[in-house]
N, C-alpha and C positions, 0 to 999 in steps of 0.2 A: 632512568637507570639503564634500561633496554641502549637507547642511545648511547652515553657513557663508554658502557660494553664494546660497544663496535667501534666508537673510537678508539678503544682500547686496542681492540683484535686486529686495526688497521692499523695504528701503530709500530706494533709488533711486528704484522709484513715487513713494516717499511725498514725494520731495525734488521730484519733478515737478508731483505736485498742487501743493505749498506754491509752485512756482516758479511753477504757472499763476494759481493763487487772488492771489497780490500782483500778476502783471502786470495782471489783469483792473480788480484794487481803484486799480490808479496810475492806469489808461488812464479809469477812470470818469470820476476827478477829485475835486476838492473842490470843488471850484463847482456840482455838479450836488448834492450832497450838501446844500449850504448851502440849496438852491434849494430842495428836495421836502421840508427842514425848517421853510425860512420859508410853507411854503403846509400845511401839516399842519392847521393849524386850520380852515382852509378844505374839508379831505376828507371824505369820509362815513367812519362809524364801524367798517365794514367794506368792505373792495375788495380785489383782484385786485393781490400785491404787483409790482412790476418784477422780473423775474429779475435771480436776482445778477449774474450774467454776460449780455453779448452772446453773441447767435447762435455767431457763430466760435470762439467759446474752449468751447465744448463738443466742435467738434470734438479739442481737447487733453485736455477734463477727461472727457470719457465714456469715452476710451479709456484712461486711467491708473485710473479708478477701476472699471474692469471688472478691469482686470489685479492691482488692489488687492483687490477684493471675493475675489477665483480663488485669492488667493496664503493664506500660512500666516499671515499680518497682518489676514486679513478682519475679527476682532473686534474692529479698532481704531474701523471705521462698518455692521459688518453687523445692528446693535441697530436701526437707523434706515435705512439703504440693503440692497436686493437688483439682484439683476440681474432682467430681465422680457423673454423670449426671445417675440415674436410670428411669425405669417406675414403680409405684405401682400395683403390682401384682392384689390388688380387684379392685383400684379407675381408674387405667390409667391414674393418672397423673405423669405427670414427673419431679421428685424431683434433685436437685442440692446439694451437700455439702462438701465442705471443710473434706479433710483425710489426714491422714498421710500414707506412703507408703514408701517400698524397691521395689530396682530395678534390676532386674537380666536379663538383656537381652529386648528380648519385655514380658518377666513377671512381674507383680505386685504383693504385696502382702500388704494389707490392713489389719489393728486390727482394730475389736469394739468392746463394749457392749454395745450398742446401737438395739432396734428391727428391727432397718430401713434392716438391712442384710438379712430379711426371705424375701424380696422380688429377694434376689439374689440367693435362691436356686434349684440346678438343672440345671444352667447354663443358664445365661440371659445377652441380649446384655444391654451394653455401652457403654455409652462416658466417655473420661478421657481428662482434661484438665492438660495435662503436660509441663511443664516448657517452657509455652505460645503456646503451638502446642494444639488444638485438636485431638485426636486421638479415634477409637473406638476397642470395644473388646468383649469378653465373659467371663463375671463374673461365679464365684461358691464359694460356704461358705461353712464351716467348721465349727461344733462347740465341734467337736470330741477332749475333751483334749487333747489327744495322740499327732492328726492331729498339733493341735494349738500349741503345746510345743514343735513339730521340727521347725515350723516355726518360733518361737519365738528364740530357740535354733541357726537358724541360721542367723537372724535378730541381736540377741547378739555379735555372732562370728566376723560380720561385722562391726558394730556401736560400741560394746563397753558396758558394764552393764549398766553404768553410762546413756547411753541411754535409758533404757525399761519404763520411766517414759513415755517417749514420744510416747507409743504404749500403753500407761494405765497399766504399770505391775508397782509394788513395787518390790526391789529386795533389802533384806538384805546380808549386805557382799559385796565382789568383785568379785563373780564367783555366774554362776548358780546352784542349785543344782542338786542332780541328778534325773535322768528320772522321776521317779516314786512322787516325791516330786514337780519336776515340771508340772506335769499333773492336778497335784490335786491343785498346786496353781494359772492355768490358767483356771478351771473351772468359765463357766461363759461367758469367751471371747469366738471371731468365727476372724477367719483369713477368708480372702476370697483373694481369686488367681482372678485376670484378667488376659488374656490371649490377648494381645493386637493385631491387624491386621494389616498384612504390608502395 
C-alpha cells in the first residue's frame, strides 16, 4: 500500500513537470519562435542558448524536479540531472537546485549562466545528489572562456552536438568550431568541476 502511495506521489510530480514545461512552451509563443528562426543565419556558429524557460517558471520546475530527482522515479532524468546542495557565500544559507552534469570518474562537471556559481569560487564544499545517493565534494568555477570551451569541447566529444542545448550552448551545423570561435561563443558561461569524496 505504502508503495502504491509513492508511486502515486511520483506520478503526480511527473504530471506537474509536463503541466509546467507546456504552460511555459504556450506562453513563449509561435511568433518568437518564427522570429530566432528567420534570423539563424545571421547568428555566430556558437552562443549562449535562451533558456528554455522564463525566470518565473523555475520557480514551479526546480521544486517538482527536486522532489522528482528524491522520489523512487529519479532514473527517469538522474542520467542527465542531479541535485547541487551549496552555502551562500554573504547569507549562509544553504541553497538546493537542479543541474545538469557530466561524469568522469568521481569528477563533475556542471554549465551555467546563472550568478548562483560565484559562491562556488575558490573551491567550496558540497553536496550532490546523484542518481539517488548523496554524496559530497569540492566545487570550483570557471568563467575563463578558454577554461569553459575545453570543457564544453569535451562534453561535445562524449554526448554528441546535437547535445550542447542541454548545457545552454546553441550550436550551428554538426561539428564544433574551432578554438578561437568557440571561446568567444561561450563567453558568458562558467563550468564548474566538483571533485567528489570517496
Amino acid at each position: 500500500m505504502a508503495r502504491h502511495h509513492r508511486l502515486k506521489s511520483a506520478l503526480a510530480v511527473l504530471g506537474l513537470a509536463g503541466i509546467a514545461a507546456l504552460a511555459v512552451r504556450r506562453r513563449r509563443g509561435r511568433g518568437a519562435t518564427d522570429a530566432a528562426e528567420s534570423s539563424t543565419a545571421r547568428q555566430p556558429p556558437v552562443a549562449p542558448a535562451e533558456p528554455p524557460a522564463p525566470d518565473w517558471a523555475y520557480d514551479v520546475i526546480n521544486p517538482v524536479m527536486e522532489r522528482l530527482l528524491r522520489s523512487p522515479l529519479h532514473g527517469l532524468v538522474s542520467d542527465s540531472l542531479m541535485l547541487l546542495t551549496f552555502t551562500g557565500r554573504k547569507s549562509g544559507d544553504e541553497y538546493t537546485t537542479p543541474v545538469g552534469y557530466r561524469q568522469e570518474g568521481d569528477a563533475l562537471t556542471v554549465f551555467t549562466q546563472s550568478d548562483w556559481w560565484k559562491n562556488l569560487r575558490g573551491g567550496q564544499q558540497v553536496r550532490v545528489y546523484l542518481r539517488g545517493e548523496e554524496r559530497s565534494g569540492v566545487a570550483d568555477a570557471t568563467a575563463d572562456p578558454k577554461e569553459v570551451a575545453e570543457h564544453v569541447r569535451r562534453f561535445v566529444a562524449e554526448q554528441g552536438v546535437e547535445s550542447a542545448r542541454r548545457i545552454g550552448l546553441r550550436v550551428e551545423g554538426e561539428r564544433l568550431p574551432d578554438d578561437e570561435r568557440l571561446a568567444a561563443g561561450v563567453e558568458g558561461m562558467v563550468a564548474i568541476e566538483i571533485e567528489l569524496d570517496e
